[in-house]
C-alpha positions as CSV (number, residue, x, y, z in Angstrom):
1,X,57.8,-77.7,37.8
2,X,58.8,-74.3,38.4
3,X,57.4,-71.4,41.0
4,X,58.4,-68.0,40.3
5,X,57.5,-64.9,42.1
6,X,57.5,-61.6,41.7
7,X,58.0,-59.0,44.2
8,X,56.4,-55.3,43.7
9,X,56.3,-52.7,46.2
10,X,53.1,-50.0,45.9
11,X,55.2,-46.7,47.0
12,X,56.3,-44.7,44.1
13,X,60.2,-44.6,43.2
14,X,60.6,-41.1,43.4
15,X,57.9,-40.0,46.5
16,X,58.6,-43.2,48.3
17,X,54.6,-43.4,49.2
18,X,51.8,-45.3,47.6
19,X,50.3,-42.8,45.4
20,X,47.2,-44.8,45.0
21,X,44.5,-47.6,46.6
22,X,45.8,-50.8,46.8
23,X,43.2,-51.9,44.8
24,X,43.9,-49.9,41.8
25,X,47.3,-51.6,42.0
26,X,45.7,-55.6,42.2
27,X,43.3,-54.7,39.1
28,X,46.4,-53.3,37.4
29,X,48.4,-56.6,38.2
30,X,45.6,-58.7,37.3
31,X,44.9,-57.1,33.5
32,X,48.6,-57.5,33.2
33,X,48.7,-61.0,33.8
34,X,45.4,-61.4,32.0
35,X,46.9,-59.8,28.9
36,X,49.9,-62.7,29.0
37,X,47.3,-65.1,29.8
38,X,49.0,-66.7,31.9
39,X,47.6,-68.4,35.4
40,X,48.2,-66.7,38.2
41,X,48.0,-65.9,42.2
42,X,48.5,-62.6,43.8
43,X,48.9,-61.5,47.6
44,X,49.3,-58.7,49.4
45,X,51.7,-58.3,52.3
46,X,53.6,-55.9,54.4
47,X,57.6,-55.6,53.7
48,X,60.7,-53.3,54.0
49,X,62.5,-52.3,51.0
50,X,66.3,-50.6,51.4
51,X,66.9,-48.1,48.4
52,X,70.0,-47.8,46.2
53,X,70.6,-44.7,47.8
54,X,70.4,-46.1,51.4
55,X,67.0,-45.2,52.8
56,X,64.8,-47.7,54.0
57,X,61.3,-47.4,53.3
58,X,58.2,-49.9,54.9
59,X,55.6,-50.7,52.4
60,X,53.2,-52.4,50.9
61,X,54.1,-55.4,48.4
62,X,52.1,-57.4,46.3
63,X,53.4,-60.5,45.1
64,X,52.3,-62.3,42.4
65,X,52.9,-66.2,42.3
66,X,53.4,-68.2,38.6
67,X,53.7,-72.1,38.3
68,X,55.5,-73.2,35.3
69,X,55.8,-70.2,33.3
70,X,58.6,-69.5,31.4
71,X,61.3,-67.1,32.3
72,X,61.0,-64.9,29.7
73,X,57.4,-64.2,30.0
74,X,58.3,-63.7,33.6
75,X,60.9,-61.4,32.9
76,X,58.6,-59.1,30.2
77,X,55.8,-59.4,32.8
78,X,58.4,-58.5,35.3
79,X,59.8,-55.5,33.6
80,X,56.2,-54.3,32.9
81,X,54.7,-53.7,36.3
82,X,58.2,-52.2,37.1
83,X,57.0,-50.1,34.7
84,X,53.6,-49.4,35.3
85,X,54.1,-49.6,39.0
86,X,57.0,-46.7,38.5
87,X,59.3,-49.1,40.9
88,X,62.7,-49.1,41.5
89,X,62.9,-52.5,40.4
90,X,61.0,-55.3,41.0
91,X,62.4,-58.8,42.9
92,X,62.2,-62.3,41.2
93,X,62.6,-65.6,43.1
94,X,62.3,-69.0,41.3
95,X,62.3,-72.2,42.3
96,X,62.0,-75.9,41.6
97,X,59.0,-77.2,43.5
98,X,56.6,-80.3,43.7
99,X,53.2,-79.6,42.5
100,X,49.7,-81.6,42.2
101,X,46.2,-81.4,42.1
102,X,43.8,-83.3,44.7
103,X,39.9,-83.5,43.3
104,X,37.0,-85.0,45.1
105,X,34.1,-86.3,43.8
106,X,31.1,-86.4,46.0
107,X,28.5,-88.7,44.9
108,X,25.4,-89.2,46.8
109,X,24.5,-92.5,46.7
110,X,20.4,-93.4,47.6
């Protein structure tokens, strides 16, 4: 299976600042990857970000996690919250990784 992840800072290309709540931002994420329909997790960090024309800049970054999607829904979901985001660009990892699923059933036995 494969893990990809995609990297998108909230401050604005041109101002360098977040021009609105973070929140605005997730829901924004979350229609796009509804749209796709594809499964998804998002978080939110903290992170640095050097610009092509040498300033640094600390913001916020959401990153959003996909499991076994393939790379060129990745890459159109990719280039759309660039987009809609107004970034820069946006920063894709991928991986090979080892994934499962552990259920339990708890019965209640009299």
């Amino acid at each position: 299976m494969n893990k990809t992840e995609i990297y998108i800072g909230l401050n604005d290309q041109e101002t360098k600042v977040q021009k609105f709540e973070t929140s605005r931002y997730m829901s924004l994420l979350k229609n796009v990857c509804i749209s796709y329909r594809v499964p998804f997790s998002v978080s939110l960090i903290d992170g640095g970000y050097i610009h092509e024309d040498g300033t640094y800049t600390e913001e916020k970054t959401l990153v959003l996690s996909l499991i076994d999607i393939e790379e060129n829904t990745v890459n159109e979901i990719a280039r759309d919250l660039c987009a809609f985001f107004h970034q820069e660009s946006v920063l894709i990892t991928s991986g090979e990784i080892r994934a499962y699923s552990v259920s339990e059933d708890l019965k209640i036995e009299q």
